[in-house]
C-alpha atoms as a printed R data frame, in Angstrom:
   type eleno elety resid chain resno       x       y       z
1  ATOM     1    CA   UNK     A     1   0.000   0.000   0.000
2  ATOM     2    CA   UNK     A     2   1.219   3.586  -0.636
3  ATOM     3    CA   UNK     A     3  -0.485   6.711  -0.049
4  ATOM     4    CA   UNK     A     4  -1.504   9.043  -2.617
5  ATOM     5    CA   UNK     A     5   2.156  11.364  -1.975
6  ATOM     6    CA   UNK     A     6   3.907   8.999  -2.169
7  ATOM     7    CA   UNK     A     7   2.827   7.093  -5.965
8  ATOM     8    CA   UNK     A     8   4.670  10.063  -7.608
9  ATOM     9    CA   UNK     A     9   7.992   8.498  -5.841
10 ATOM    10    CA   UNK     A    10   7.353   5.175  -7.310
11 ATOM    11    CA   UNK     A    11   9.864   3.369  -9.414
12 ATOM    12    CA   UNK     A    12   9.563   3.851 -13.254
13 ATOM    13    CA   UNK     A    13  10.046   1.290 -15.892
14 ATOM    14    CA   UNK     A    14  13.418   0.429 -17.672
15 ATOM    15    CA   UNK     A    15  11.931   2.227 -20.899
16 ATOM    16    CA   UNK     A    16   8.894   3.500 -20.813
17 ATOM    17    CA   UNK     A    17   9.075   4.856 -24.230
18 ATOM    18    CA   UNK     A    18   9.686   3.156 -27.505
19 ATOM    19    CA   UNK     A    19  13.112   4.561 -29.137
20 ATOM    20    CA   UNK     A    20  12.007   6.839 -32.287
21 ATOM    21    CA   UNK     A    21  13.918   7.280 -35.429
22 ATOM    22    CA   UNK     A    22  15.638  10.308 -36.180
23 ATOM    23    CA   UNK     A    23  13.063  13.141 -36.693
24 ATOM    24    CA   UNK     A    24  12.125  14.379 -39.727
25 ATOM    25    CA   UNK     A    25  14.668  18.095 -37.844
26 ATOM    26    CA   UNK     A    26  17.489  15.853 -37.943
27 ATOM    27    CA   UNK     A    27  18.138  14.709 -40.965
28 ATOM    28    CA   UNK     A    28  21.513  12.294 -41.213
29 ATOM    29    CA   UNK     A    29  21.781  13.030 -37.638
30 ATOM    30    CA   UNK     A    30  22.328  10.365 -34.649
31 ATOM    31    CA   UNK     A    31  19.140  10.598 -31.533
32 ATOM    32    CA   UNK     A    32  22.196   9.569 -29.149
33 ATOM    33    CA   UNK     A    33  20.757   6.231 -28.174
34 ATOM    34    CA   UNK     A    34  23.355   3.719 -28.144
35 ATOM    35    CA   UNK     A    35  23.382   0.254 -29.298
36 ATOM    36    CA   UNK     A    36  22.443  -2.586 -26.922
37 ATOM    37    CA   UNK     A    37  22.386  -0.330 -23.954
38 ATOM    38    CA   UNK     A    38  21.028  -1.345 -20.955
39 ATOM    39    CA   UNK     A    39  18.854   1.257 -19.110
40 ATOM    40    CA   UNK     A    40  18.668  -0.638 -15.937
41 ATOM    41    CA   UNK     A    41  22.523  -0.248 -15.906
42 ATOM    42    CA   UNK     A    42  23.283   3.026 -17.386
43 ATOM    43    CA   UNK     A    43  20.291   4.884 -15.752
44 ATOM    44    CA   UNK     A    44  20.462   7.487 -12.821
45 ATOM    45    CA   UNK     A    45  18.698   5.155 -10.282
46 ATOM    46    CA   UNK     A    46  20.694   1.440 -10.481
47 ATOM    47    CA   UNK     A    47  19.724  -1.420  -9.001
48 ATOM    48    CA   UNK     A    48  22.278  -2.094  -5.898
49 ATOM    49    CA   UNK     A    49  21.065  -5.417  -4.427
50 ATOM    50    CA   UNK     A    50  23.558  -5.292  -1.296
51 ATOM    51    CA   UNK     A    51  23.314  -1.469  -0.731
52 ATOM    52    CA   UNK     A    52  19.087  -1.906  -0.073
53 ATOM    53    CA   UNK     A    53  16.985  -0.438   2.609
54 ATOM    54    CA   UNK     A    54  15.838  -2.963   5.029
55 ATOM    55    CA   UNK     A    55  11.839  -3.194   6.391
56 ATOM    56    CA   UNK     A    56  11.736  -1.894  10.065
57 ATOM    57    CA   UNK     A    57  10.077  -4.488  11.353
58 ATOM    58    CA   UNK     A    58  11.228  -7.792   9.911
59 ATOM    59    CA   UNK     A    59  14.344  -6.646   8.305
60 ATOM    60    CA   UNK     A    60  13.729  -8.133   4.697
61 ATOM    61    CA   UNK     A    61  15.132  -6.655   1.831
62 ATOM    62    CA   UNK     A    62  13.124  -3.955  -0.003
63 ATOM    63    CA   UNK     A    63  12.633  -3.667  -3.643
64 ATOM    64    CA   UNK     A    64  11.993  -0.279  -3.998
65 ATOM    65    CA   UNK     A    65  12.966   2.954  -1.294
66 ATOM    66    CA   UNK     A    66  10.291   2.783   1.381
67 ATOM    67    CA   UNK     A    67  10.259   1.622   4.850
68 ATOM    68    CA   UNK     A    68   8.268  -1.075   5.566
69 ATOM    69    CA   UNK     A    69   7.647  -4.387   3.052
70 ATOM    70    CA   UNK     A    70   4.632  -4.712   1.084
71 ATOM    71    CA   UNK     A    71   3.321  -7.498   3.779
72 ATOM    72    CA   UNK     A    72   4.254  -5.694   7.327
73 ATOM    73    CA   UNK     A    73   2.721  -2.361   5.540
74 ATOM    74    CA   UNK     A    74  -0.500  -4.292   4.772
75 ATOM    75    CA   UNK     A    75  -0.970  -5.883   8.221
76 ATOM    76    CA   UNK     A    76  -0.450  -2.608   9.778
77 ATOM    77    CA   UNK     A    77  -2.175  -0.878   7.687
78 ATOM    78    CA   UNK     A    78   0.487   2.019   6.881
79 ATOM    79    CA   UNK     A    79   2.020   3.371   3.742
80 ATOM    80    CA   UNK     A    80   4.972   1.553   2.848
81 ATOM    81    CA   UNK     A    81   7.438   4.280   1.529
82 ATOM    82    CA   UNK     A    82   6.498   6.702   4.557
83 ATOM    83    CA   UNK     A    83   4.534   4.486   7.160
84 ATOM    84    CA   UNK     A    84   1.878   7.286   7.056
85 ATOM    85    CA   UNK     A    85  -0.949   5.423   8.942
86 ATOM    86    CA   UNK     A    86  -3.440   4.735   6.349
87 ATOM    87    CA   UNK     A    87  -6.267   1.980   6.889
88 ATOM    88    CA   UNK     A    88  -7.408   1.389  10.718
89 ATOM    89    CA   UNK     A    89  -7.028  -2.259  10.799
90 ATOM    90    CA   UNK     A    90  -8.365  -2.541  14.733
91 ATOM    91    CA   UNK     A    91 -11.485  -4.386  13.584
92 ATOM    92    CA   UNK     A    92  -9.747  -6.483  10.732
93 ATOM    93    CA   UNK     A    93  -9.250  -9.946  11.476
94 ATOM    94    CA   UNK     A    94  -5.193 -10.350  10.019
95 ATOM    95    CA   UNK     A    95  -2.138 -12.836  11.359
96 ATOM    96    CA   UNK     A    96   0.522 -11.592  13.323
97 ATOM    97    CA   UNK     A    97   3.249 -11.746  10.871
């Protein structure tokens, strides 16, 4: 769960866009996009899998910046990149874990 501030913080895709031919401005001209490039490697954000943020409460990897899993911020109830209390889950019949 993530609260409406936070879904603007949210991961994008690898390439969200398909790569366009030169434009019609360019003529002859390169667009700069390189051959077999990887975005997930060359991008701003990379993907460190030992440099992660850990959930507070069971101290499990996270896949994206946040605080909490997806599963502790469900059973709680709270957003998981801010643990904004979002959902009163007093009366909700959940496991422990």
């Amino acid at each position: 769960m993530v609260c409406q501030a936070c879904e603007k913080k949210l991961a994008k895709v690898a390439c969200p866009e398909k790569w366009r031919e030169s434009t019609k401005d360019k003529q002859g001209e390169s667009s700069g996009r390189k051959v077999n490039e990887n975005k997930l490697l060359t991008g701003a954000k990379r993907y460190q899998p030992y440099g992660q943020k850990k959930c507070k409460t069971c101290k499990q990897n996270l896949h994206q910046d946040g605080m909490y899993c997806q599963s502790c911020a469900y059973v709680k109830g709270l957003c998981s990149m801010c643990g904004k209390q979002m959902l009163d889950v007093k009366n909700y019949k959940q496991s422990t874990s």
